[in-house]
C-alpha positions as CSV (number, residue, x, y, z in Angstrom):
1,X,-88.9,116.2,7.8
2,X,-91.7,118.0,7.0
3,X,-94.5,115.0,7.8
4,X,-92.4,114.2,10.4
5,X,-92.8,117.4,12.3
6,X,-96.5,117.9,11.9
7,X,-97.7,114.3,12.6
8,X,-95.9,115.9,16.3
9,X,-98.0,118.9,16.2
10,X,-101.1,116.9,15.8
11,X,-100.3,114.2,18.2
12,X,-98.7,116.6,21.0
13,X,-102.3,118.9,20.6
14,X,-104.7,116.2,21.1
15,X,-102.6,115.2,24.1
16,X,-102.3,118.6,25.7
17,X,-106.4,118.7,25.6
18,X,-106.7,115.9,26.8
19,X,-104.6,114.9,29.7
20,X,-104.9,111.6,31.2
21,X,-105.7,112.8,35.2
22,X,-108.5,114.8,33.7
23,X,-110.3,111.4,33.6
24,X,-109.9,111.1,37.4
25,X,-109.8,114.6,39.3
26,X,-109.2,114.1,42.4
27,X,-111.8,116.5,43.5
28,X,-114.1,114.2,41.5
29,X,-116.6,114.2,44.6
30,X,-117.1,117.8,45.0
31,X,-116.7,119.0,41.3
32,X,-120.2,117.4,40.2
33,X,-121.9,117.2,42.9
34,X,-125.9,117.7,42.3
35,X,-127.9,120.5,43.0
36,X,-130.1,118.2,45.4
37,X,-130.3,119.1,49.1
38,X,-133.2,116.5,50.4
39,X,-132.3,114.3,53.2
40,X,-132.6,111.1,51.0
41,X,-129.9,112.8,47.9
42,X,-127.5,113.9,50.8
43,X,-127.4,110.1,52.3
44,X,-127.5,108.7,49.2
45,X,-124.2,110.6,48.0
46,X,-122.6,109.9,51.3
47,X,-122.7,106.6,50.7
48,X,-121.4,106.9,47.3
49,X,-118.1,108.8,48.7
50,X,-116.3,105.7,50.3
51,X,-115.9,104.7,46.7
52,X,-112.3,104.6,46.4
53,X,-111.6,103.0,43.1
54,X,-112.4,104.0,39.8
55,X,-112.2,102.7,36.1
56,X,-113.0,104.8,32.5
57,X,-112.5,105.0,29.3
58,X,-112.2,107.4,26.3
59,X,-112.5,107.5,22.7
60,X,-111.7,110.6,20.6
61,X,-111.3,111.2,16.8
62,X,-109.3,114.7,15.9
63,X,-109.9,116.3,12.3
64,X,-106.7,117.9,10.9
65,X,-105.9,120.2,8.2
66,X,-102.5,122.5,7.4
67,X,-103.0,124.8,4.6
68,X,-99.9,126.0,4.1
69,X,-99.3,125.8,-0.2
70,X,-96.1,123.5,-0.1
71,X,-96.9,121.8,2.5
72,X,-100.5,121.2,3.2
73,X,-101.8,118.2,4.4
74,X,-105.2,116.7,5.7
75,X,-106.1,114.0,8.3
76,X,-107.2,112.5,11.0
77,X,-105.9,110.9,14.6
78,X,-108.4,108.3,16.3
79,X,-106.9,108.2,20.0
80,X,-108.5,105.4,22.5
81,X,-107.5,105.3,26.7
82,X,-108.7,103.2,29.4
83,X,-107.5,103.0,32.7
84,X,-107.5,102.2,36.8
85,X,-106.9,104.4,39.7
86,X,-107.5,104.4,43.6
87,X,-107.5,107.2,46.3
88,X,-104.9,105.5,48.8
89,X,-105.8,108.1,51.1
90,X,-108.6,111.2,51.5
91,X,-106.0,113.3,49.5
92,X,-103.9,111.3,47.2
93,X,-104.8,109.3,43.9
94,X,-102.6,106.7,41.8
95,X,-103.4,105.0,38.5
96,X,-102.7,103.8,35.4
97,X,-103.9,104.3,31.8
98,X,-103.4,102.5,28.7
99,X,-103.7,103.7,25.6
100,X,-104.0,103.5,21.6
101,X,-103.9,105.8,18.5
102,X,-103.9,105.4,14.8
103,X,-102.8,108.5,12.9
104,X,-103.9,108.9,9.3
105,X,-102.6,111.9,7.2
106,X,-102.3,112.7,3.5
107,X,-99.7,115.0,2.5
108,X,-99.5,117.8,-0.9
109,X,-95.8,119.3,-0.6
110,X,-93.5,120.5,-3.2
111,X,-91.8,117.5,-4.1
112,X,-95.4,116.0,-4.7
113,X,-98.6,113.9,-2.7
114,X,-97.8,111.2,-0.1
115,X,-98.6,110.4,3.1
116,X,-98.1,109.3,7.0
117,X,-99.9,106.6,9.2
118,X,-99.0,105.4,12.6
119,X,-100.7,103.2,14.7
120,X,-99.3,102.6,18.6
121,X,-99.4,101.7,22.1
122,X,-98.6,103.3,25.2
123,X,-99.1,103.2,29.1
124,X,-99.5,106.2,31.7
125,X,-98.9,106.3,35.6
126,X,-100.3,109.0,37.4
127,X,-100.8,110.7,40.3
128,X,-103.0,113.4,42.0
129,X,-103.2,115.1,44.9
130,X,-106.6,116.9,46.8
131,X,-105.4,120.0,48.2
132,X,-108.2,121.2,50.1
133,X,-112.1,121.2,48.4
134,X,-111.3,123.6,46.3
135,X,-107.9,122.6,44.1
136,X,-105.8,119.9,43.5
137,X,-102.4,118.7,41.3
138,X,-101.9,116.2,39.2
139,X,-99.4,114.8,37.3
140,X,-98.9,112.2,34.3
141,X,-95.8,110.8,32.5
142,X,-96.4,108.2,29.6
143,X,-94.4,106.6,27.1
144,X,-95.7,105.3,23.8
145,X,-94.4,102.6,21.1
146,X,-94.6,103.7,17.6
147,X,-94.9,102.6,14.0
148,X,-94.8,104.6,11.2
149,X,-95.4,103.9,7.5
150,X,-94.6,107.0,5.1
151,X,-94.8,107.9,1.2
152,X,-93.4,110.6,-0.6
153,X,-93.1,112.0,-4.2
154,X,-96.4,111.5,-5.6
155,X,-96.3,108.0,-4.0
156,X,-93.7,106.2,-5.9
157,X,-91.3,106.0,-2.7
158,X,-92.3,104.6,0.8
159,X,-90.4,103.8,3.8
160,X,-91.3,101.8,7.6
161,X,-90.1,103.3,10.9
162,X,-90.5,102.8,14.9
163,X,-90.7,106.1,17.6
164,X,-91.0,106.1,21.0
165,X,-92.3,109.1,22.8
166,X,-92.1,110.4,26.4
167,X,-94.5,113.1,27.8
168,X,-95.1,114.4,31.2
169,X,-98.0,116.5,31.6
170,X,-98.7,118.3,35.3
171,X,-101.2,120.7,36.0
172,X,-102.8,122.7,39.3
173,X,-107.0,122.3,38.8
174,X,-109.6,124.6,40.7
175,X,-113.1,124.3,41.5
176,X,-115.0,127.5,42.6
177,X,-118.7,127.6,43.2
178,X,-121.3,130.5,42.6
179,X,-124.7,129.0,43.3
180,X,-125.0,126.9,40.7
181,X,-122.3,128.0,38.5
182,X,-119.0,126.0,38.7
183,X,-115.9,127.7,37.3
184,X,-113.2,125.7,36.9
185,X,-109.7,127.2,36.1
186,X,-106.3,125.3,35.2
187,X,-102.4,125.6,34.5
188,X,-99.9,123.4,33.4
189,X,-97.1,122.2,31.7
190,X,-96.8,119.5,29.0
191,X,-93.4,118.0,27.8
192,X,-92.8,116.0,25.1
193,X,-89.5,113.9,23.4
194,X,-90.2,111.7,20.1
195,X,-87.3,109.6,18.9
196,X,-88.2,108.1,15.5
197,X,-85.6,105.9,13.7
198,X,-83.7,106.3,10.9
199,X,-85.2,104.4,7.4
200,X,-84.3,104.2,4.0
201,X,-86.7,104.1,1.5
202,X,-87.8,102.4,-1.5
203,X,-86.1,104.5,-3.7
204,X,-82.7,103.9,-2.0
205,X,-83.0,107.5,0.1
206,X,-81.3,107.2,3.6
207,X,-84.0,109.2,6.3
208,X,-82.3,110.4,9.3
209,X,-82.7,109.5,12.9
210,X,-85.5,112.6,14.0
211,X,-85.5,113.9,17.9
212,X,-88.6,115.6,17.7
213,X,-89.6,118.0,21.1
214,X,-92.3,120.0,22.4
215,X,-92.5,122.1,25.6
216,X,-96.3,124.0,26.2
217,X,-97.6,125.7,29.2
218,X,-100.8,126.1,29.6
219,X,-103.4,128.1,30.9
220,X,-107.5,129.0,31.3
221,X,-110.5,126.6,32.5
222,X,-114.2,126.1,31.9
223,X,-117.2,127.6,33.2
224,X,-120.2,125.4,33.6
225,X,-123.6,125.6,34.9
226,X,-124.6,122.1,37.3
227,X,-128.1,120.9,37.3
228,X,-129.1,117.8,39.2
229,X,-127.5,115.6,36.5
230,X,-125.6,117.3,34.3
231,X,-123.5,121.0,33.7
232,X,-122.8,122.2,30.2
233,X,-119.8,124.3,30.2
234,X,-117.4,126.2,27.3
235,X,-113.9,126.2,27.8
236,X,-111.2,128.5,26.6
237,X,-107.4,127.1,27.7
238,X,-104.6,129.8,26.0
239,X,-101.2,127.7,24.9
240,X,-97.5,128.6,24.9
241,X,-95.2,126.8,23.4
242,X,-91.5,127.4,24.7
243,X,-89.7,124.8,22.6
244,X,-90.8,123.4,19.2
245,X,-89.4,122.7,15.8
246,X,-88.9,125.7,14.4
247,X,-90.6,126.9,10.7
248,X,-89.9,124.0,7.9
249,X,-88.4,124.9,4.9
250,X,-90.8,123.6,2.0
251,X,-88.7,125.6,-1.3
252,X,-88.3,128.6,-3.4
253,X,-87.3,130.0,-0.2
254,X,-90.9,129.3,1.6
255,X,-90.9,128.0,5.3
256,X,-94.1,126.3,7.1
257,X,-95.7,129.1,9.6
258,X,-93.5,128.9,13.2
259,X,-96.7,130.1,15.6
260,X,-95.9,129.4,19.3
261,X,-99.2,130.8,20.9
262,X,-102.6,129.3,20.4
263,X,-105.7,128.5,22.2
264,X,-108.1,125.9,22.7
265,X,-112.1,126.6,22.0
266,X,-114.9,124.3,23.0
267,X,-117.9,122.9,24.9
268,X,-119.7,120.0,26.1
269,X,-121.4,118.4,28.6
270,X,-120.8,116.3,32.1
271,X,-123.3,113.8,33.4
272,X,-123.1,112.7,36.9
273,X,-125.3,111.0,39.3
274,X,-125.5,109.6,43.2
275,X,-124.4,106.2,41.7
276,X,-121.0,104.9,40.9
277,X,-121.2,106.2,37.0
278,X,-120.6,109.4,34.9
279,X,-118.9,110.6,31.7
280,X,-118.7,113.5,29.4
281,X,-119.3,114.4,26.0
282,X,-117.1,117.4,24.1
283,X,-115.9,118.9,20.9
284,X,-113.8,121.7,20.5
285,X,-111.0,123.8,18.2
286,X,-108.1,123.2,19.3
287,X,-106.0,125.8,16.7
288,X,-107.2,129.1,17.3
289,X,-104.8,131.7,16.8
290,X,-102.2,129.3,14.8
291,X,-101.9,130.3,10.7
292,X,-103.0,128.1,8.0
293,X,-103.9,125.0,11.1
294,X,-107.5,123.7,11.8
295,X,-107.8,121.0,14.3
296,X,-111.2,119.8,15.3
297,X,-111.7,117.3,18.2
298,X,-114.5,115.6,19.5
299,X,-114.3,112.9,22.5
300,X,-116.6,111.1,25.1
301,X,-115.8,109.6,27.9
302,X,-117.6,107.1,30.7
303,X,-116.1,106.2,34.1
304,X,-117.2,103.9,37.1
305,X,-116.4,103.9,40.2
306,X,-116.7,101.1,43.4
């Protein structure tokens, strides 16, 4: 159970980070907008506005590592998402993303080394809506097809599974402007329900059925500084997490840390332009404030739009 619930953890992180309408803010035209005011830049992003649909994608690769004695465990989650959307209206946004990961973890408990892949599928709808300039809402709710391959006790026993998961993920975004600072605040929500099937393994043991949940709000922003093509910025988003597993007994009356605050530390950089293409580049810590749990993530991301 142990693997089980932190192969969660990690996935359920990397997707509170990274949530799939942050791809496709629907304040996308205002947001980057360049520090140009000539005649020529001003009628050149006009034109650019009527450009109602868009298309992106996303790679990222996330470093893991619990060092909890017991129950350690080191790895790494490789997480790829394309997808479509289209302002129907001046206001409101739908689309759909598709998406892949491949989780990769090596596990030192009690009861000896082992480990956990996974490798899956899953598709997103979402929606968002322009307030005014200044803030919008969003939400996302995906489901994902999962298999899992485990091994345990030094190796010597294995065992195949399938999970699905369900998330939704909602949040309320901002956009405030000082000159050329751009501060950017954000809450949300993020729900989560994994399913992953019973299994018996090779050396006869029965696995249970696992129902596997996690409820986070969210809450902080970046602060960036826009030049005519680009605005670095740090970020800083604090977590809660209402509803979790709950600390994992490893033996001799030792349990896995139960943290349910954290935060999310990092930076990078937008690029943007008059034309229909722009992207981003970040890394970040996304553990701070949990015991014995370092996760590193790094992404970039490109997206058109016609």
């Amino acid at each position: 159970m142990v693997s089980r619930f932190w192969a969660v953890v990690v996935v359920a992180g990397v997707m509170a980070s990274q949530p799939v309408l942050a791809q496709s803010n629907p304040t996308r035209d205002t947001s980057t907008e360049s520090t140009k005011t000539t005649a020529e830049t001003v009628a050149n992003r006009a034109a650019a506005l009527p450009r109602p649909n868009g298309v992106w994608l996303q790679g990222s690769y996330t470093d893991v590592e619990q060092g909890t004695p017991g129950a350690a465990f080191d790895g790494s989650l490789v997480n790829f998402v394309g997808g479509y959307d289209r302002f129907v209206t001046e206001r409101l946004l739908l689309g759909v993303a598709l998406s892949y990961e491949s989780l990769d973890i090596d596990t030192r408990f009690l009861t000896g080394r082992g480990s956990l892949e996974n490798s899956g599928f899953g598709i997103t709808p979402y929606v968002g809506y322009r307030l005014d300039d200044r803030w919008s809402v969003d939400l996302a709710v995906g489901y994902n097809w999962l298999e899992y391959d485990s091994k345990v006790n030094n190796n010597t026993a294995s065992g195949s599974f399938d999970a699905e998961r369900w998330f939704a993920n909602t949040s309320i975004n901002g956009i405030l402007r000082s000159d050329n600072w751009r501060f950017l605040p954000k809450a949300g929500l993020l729900y989560m329900k994994e399913t992953q099937d019973a299994y018996r393994q090779t050396n006869g043991a029965l696995v249970q059925e696992a129902d596997i949940r996690l409820g986070r709000v969210y809450a902080g922003g970046r602060i960036g500084y826009a030049t005519e093509t680009m605005m670095p910025y740090i970020k800083l988003i604090g977590e809660y997490d209402f509803k979790r597993p709950g600390a994992q007994a490893i033996g001799n009356g030792q349990f896995t840390s139960d943290d349910d605050t954290g935060a999310q530390i990092g930076a990078g950089v937008e690029f943007f332009s008059t034309g229909p293409y722009s992207g981003a580049v970040e890394v970040g810590y996304n553990s701070a404030f949990r015991d014995d749990l370092d996760v590193w993530n790094a992404l970039a991301r490109i997206r058109m739009v016609f």
